[in-house]
Each structure stands twice: as C-alpha cells, then as structure tokens.
Short mmCIF file of the C-alpha atoms (twelve columns), coordinates in Angstrom:
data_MODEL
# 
_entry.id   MODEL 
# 
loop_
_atom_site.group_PDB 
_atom_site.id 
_atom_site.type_symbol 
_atom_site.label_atom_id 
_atom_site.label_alt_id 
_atom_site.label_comp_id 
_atom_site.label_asym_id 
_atom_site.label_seq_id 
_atom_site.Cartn_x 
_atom_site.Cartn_y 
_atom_site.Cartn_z 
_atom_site.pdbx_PDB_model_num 
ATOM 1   C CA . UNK A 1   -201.932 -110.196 -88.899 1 
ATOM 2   C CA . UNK A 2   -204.425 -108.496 -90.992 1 
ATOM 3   C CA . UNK A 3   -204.776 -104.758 -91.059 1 
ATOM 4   C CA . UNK A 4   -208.675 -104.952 -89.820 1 
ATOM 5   C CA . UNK A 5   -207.476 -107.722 -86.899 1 
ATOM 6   C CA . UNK A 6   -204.710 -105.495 -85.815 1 
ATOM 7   C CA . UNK A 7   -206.882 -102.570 -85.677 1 
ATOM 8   C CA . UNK A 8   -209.099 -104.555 -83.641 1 
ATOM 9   C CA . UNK A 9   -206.457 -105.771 -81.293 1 
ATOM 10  C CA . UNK A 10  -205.014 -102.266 -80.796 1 
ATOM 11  C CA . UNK A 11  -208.650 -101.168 -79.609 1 
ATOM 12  C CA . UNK A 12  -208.817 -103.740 -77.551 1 
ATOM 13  C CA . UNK A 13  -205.647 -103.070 -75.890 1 
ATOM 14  C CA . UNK A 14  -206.218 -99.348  -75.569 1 
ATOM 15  C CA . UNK A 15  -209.679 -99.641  -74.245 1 
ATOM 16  C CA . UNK A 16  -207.496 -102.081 -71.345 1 
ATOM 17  C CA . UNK A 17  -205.029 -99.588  -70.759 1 
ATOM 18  C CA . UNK A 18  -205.497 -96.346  -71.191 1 
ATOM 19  C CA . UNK A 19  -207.025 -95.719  -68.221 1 
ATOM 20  C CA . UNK A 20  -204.086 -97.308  -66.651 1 
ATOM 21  C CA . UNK A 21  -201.892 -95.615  -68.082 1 
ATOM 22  C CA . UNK A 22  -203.503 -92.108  -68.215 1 
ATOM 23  C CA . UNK A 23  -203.749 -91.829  -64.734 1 
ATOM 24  C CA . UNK A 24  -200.392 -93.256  -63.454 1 
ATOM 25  C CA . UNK A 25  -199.056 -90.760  -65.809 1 
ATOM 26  C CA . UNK A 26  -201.941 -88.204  -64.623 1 
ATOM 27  C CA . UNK A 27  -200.583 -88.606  -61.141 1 
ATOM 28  C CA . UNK A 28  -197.003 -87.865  -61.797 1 
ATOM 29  C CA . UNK A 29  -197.325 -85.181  -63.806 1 
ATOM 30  C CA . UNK A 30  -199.973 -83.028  -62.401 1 
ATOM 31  C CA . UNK A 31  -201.500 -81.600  -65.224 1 
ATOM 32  C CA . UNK A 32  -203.691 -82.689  -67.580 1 
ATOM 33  C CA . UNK A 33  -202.800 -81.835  -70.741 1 
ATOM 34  C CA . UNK A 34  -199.014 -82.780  -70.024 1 
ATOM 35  C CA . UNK A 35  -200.496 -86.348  -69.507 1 
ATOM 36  C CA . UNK A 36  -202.392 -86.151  -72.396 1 
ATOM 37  C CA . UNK A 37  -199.761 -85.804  -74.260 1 
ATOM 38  C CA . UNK A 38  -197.441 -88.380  -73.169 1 
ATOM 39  C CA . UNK A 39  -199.666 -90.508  -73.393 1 
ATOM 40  C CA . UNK A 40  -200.776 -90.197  -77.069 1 
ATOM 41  C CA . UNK A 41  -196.915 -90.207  -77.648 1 
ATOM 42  C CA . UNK A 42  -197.105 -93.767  -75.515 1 
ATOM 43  C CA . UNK A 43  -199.719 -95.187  -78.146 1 
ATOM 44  C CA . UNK A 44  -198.236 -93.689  -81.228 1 
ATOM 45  C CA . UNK A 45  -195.308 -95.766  -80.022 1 
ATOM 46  C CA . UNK A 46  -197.707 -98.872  -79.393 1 
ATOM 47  C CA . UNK A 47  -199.116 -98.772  -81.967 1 
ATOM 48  C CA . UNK A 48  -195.711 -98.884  -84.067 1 
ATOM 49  C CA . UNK A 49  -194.133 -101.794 -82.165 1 
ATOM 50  C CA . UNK A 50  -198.072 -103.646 -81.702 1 
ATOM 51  C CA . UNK A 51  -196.931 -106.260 -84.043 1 
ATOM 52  C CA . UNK A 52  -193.602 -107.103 -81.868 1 
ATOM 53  C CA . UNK A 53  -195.127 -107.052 -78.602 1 
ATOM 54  C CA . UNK A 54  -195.639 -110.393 -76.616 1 
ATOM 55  C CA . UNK A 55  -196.927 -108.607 -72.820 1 
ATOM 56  C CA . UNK A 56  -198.971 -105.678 -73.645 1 
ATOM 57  C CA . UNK A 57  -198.991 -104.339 -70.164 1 
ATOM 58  C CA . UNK A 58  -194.929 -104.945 -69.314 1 
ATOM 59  C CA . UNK A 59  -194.118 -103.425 -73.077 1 
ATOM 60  C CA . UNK A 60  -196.714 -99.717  -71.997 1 
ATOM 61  C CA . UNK A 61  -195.001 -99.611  -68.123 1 
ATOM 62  C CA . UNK A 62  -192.050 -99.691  -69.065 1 
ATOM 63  C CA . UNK A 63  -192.547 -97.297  -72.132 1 
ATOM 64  C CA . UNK A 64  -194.469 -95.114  -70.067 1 
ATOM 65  C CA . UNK A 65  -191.410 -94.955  -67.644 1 
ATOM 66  C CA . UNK A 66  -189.123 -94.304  -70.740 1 
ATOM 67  C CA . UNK A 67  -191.365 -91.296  -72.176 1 
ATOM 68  C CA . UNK A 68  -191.713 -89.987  -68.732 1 
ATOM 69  C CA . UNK A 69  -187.580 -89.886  -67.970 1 
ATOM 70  C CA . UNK A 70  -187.798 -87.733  -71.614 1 
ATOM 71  C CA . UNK A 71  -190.479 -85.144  -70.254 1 
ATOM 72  C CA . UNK A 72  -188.911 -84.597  -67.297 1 
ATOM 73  C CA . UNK A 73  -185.237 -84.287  -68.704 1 
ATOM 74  C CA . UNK A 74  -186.538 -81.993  -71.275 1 
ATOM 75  C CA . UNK A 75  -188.627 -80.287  -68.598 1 
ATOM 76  C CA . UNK A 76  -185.251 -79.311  -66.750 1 
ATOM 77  C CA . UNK A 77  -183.620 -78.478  -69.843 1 
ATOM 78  C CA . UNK A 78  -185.940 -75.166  -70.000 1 
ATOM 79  C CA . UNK A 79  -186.385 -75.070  -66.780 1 
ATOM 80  C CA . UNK A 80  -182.362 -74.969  -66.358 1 
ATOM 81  C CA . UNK A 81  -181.684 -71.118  -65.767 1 
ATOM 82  C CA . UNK A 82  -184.480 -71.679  -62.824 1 
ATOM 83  C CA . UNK A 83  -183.413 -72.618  -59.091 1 
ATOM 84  C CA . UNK A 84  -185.631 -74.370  -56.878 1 
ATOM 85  C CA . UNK A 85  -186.101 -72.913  -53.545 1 
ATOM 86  C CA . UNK A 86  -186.701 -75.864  -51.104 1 
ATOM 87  C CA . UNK A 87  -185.529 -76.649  -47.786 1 
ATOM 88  C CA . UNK A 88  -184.757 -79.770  -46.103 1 
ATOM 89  C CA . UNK A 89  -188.368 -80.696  -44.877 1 
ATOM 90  C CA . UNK A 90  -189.609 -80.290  -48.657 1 
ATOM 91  C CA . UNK A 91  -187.275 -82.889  -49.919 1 
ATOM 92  C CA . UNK A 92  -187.694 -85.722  -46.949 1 
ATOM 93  C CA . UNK A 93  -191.134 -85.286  -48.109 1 
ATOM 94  C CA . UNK A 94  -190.703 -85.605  -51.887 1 
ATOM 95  C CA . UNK A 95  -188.281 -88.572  -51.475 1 
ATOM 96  C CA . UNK A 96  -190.657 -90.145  -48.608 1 
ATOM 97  C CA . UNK A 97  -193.531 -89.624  -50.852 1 
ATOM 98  C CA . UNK A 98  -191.133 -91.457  -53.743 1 
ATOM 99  C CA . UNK A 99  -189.924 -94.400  -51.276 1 
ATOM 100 C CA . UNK A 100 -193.646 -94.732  -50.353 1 
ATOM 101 C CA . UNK A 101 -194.627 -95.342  -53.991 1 
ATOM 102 C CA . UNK A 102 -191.787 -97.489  -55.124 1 
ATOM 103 C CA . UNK A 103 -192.927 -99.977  -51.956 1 
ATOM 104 C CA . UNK A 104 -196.120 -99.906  -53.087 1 
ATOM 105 C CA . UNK A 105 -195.545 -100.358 -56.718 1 
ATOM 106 C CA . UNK A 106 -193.336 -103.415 -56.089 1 
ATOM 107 C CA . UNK A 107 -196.143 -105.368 -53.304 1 
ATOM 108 C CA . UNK A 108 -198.790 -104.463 -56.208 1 
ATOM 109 C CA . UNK A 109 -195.941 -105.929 -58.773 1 
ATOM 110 C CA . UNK A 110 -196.120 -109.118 -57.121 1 
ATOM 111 C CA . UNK A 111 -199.802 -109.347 -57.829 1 
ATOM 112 C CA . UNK A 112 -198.480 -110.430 -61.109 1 
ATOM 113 C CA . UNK A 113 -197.405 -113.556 -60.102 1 
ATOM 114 C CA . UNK A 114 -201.411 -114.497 -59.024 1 
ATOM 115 C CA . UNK A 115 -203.102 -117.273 -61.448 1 
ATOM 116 C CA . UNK A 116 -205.498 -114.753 -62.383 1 
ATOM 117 C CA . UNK A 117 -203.599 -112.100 -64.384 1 
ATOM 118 C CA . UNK A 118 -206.720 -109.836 -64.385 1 
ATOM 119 C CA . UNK A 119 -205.813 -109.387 -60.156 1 
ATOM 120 C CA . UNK A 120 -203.258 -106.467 -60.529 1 
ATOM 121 C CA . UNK A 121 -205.671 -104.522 -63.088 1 
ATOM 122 C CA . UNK A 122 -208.859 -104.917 -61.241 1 
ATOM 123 C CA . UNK A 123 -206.984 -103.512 -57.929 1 
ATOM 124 C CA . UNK A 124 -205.540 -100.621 -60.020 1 
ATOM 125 C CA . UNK A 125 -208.914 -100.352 -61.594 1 
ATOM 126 C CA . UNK A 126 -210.402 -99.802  -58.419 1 
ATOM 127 C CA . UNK A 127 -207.726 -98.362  -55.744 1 
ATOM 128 C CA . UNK A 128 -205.934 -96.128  -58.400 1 
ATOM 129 C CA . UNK A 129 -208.612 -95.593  -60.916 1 
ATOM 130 C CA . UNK A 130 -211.336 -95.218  -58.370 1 
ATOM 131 C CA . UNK A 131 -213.862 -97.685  -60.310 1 
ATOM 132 C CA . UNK A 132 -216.523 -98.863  -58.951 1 
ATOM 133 C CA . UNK A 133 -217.061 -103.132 -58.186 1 
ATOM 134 C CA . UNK A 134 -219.605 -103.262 -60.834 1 
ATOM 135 C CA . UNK A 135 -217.316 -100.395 -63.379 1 
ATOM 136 C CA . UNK A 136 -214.095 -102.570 -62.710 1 
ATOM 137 C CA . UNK A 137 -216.555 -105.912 -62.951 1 
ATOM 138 C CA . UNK A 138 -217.915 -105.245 -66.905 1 
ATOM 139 C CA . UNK A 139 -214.247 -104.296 -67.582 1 
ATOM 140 C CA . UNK A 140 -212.908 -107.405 -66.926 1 
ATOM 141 C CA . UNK A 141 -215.492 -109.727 -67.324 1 
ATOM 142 C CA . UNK A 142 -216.773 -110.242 -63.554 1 
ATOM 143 C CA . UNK A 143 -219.792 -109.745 -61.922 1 
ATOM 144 C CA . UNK A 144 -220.056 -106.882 -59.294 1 
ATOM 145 C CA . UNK A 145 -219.764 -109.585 -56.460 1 
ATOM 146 C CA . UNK A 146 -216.903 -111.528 -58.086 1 
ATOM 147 C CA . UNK A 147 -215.020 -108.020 -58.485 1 
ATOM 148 C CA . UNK A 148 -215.881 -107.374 -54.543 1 
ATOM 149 C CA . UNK A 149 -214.368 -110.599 -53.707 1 
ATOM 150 C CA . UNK A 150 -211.734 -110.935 -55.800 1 
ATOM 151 C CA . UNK A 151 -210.860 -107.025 -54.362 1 
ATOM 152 C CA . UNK A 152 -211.153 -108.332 -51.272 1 
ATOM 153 C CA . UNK A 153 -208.783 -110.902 -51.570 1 
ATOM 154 C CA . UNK A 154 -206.154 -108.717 -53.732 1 
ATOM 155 C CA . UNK A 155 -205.907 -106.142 -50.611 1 
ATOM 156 C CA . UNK A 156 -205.229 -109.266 -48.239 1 
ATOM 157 C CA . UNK A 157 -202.494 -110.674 -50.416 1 
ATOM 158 C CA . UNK A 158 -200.782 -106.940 -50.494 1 
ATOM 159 C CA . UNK A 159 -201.528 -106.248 -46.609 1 
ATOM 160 C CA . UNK A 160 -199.406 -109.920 -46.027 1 
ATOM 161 C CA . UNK A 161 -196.628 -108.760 -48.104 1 
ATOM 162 C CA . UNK A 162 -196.690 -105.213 -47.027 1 
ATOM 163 C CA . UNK A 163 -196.315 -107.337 -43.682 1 
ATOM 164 C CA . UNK A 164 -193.715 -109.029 -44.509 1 
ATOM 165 C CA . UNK A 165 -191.577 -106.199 -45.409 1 
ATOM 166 C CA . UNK A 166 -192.395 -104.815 -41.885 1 
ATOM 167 C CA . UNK A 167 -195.173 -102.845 -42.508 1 
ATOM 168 C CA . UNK A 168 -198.237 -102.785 -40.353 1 
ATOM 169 C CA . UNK A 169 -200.282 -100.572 -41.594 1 
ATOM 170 C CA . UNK A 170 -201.084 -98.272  -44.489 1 
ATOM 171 C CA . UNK A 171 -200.770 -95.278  -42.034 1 
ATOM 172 C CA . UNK A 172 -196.863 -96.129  -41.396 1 
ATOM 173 C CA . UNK A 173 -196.328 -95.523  -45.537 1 
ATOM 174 C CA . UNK A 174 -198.592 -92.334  -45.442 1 
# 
C-alpha cells in the first residue's frame, strides 16, 4: 500500500470511527479530556498496526477495551492510598448500571450478524451518538428516509432479542 493510499484509508477510517469511539470512551470515563486522550493513544496505535488490520471496527473495540483496562489500572495505582466510601445501595447500582450495559452491548453485538454491516453503526450513530436521520444518512451513504427505516427496523430486531432474553421493555433494564 502506498504511503498517499494509506493515508487516505486511515482518514477514511477515522472519519468512521471516531465518533464511535470518542463517545463510548466519553461515556465511561466522564471527562473529556481523559477521553481525549485515550483516544488519540487508540489511533496512534491504529495507525501503527493499519497495515495488519483485516476488521477495522473489531481491531478499535477491542483496543479501546485494552487502553481503557490501562487507564483505569493506572488510575487506581494513584488513586491507591484513597478509600472509597460507598455503601451497599451505591454498588447494586454501579454493577446494575454495568449488567445493564453488557446486555445491551451484546443484543446491539448481534446487529453484526445483519447483511447490511452499516446496521450496528447507523443505530450507534443515532441512539448513542445522538445523530440525526439525515446526519447518520450522509454518513453512511443513505438518504434521510432510508436511515429512518433502516432505524426503524434495527430497534425491532434488538426489541425481539431483548425479548428473547426475557426482557419486555427498556424500562425493566433502566
């Protein structure tokens, strides 16, 4: 691959992810110049292995988890002379809150077995990312109607296997 094609494949795939990634990281974090900065250590990383890489998105999730497990062990490091003061109804909280996302993340996981690969990052696009139809639409290619449909049809597949897992509603995970 030539310098000048890599370059612009590596735009290409930041411009696709970034957002993504920013605000997953954004979200577990809690402050933004934390995520800023795990994130540029993300696509320093990228950008090294680029050339190696076969699934873009699979190679920056699971990097992103990696570089996350390092802030937050070298978070406790300094913070290890510190004790939390929590009780018991903090912590149901924080791990219900945890359980809550891990079900989520693995219905929105099996988006990625959908013909249309661009399913899972039009719903993040929109539900995590707050785009708009027509924002999330030029993104990937869609008009503003296609993006409201295929939307619409994303959230029915995840309601079924939210279902299916004995979930009724979104309020029971909330």
């Amino acid at each position: 691959m030539t310098v000048s094609n890599k370059k612009d494949k590596f735009t290409e795939a930041y411009s696709n992810y970034f957002p993504l990634i920013f605000s997953t990281i954004y979200t577990k974090v809690g402050e933004f110049h934390e995520a800023e900065d795990i994130c540029q250590e993300i696509f320093i990383r990228f950008y090294k292995k680029f050339d190696e890489i076969s699934s873009y998105r699979k190679w920056l999730y699971g990097t992103m988890r990696y570089v996350l497990l390092e802030h937050y062990r070298k978070k406790s490091k300094s913070n290890n002379n510190e004790q939390l003061d929590t009780d018991d109804v903090s912590m149901t909280y924080i791990n219900g809150f945890r359980d809550t996302r891990i079900i989520i993340e693995e219905a929105i996981d099996n988006l990625d077995q959908l013909e249309d690969k661009r399913s899972r990052t039009l719903f993040e696009l929109i539900a995590i990312n707050n785009f708009t139809y027509k924002e999330a639409g030029k993104q990937l290619g869609l008009s503003e109607n296609q993006a409201r449909y295929k939307y619409k049809t994303v959230t029915e597949i995840l309601i079924r296997d939210l279902k299916k897992r004995g979930i009724k509603s979104l309020e029971e995970l909330l």
